[in-house]
Every structure is written in structure tokens, then in C-alpha cells.
C-alpha positions in Angstrom: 0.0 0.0 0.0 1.3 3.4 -1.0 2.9 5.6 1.8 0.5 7.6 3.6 -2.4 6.3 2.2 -5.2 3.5 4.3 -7.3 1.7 3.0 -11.3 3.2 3.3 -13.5 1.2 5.1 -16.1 1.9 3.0 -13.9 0.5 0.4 -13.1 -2.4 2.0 -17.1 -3.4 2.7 -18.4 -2.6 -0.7 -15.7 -5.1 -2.5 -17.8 -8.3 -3.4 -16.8 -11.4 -1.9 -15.0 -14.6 -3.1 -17.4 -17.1 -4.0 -20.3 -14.7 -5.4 -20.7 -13.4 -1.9 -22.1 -10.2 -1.0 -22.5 -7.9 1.9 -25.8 -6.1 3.2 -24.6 -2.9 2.5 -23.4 -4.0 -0.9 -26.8 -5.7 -2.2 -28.7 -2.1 -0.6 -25.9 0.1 -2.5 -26.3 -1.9 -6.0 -30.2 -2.0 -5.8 -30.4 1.3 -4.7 -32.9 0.6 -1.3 -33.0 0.8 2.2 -32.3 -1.8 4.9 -35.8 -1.3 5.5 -36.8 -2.8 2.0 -34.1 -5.5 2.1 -35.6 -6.2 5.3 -39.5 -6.7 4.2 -38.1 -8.6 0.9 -36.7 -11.1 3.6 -39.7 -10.8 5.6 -42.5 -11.8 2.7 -39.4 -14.3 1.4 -38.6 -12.7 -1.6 -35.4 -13.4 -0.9 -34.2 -16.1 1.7 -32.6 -14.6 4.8 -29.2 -15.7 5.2 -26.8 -17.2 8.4 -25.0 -14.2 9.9 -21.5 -14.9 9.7 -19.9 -15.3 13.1 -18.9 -11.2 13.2 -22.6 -10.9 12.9 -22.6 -9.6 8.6 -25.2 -11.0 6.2 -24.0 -12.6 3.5 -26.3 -12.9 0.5 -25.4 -15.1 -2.7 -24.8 -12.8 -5.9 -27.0 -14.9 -7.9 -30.1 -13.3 -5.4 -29.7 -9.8 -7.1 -31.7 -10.8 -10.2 -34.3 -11.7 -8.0 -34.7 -9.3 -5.5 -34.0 -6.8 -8.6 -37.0 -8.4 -10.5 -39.3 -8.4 -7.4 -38.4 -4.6 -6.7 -39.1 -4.1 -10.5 -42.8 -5.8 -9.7 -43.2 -4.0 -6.6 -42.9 -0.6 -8.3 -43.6 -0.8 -11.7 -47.1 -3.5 -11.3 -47.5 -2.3 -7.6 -48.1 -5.4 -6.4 -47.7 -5.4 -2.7 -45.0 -8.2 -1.1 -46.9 -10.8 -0.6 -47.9 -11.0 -4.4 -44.2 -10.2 -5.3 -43.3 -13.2 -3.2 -45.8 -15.6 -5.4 -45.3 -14.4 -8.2 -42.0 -14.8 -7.9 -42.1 -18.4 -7.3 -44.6 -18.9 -9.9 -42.4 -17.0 -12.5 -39.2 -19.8 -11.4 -41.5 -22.8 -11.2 -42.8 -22.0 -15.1 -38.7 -21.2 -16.1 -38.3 -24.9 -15.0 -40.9 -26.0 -16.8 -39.8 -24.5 -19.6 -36.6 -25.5 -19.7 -37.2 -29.4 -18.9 -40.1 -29.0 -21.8 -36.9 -28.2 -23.8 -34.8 -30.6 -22.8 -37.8 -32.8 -23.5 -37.6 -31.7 -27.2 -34.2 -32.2 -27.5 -34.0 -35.6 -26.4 -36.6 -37.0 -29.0 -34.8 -34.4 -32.1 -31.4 -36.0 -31.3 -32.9 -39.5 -30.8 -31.7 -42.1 -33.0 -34.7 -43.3 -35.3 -33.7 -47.1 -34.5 -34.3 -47.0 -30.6 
């Protein structure tokens, strides 16, 4: 580190974390929201709360921002309240599943060979 120069702590908390790991502040700062929304998303489970680590910060996979961005996207764009955010939500990942083993499906029978 250059002399005379330390490291900001603000800096140091907004760097993501190995593994796709990232900080309360962090997911707040990115999303642009309040604890207090964070909060209620966790509370209506639009997002799963997570372990605290043992220094008592909340850890939330990266892969959770798409979510929690698409339910704050339904929130304010549809106004649909949380608990509707919350289903629809899960309805939203169950059809993407769906989808995708309906494509699988298909691909399985275009690739099969005509003498099974």
C-alpha cells in the first residue's frame, strides 16, 4: 500500500466477496434501497434470509440480485404489494423450470436415433 495512504473502510465493505458473496450494504448500494426494503423482501421471502457470519454480517449469494431486482421491478412498476411479489416470484421460477425441462424434453426426441 502506498505511503500515507489507508485503505477506506467503506472501500473495503463494498468489495464483493470470493465465491459470489455479497454484503448487506453492498446488495442495498447496487439495488439502490434501504435496509428497511431488504428487510420486508426477507420478511415476505422474496429473498431467503441468510446465516449471519460469526462477526454478525449478512451474506447474500450474488445470484439473489436478479431476484430481489425483478421483485423490486414488480413492486414498483405493477404495484403489487409483497406478498404478491413473493408468489409471483415463485410462480415465475417454477414456469422457467418447466420451460426448460419442456426443452430438454424436445431435444431428447430431435437427437434420438430413429432405430431405438
Amino acid at each position: 500500500m502506498p505511503e500515507g495512504k489507508s485503505e477506506n473502510i467503506e472501500d473495503v465493505m463494498a468489495e464483493m466477496l470470493e465465491g459470489g458473496w455479497v454484503r448487506k450494504e453492498e446488495v442495498c448500494n447496487r439495488l439502490g434501497i434501504g435496509s428497511d426494503v431488504l428487510e420486508l423482501c426477507m420478511k415476505w421471502e422474496i429473498i431467503c434470509t441468510p446465516e449471519p457470519r460469526i462477526d454478525g454480517a449478512l451474506l447474500f449469494p450474488e445470484s439473489m440480485l436478479d431476484r430481489l431486482s425483478r421483485g423490486l421491478r414488480l413492486h414498483r412498476d405493477l404495484e403489487i404489494n409483497w406478498p404478491g411479489v413473493s408468489v409471483t416470484l415463485d410462480l415465475l421460477d417454477r414456469l422457467h423450470k418447466l420451460e426448460a425441462q419442456l426443452q430438454h424434453q424436445s431435444d431428447q426426441r430431435f437427437y434420438k436415433d430413429p432405430e431405438d
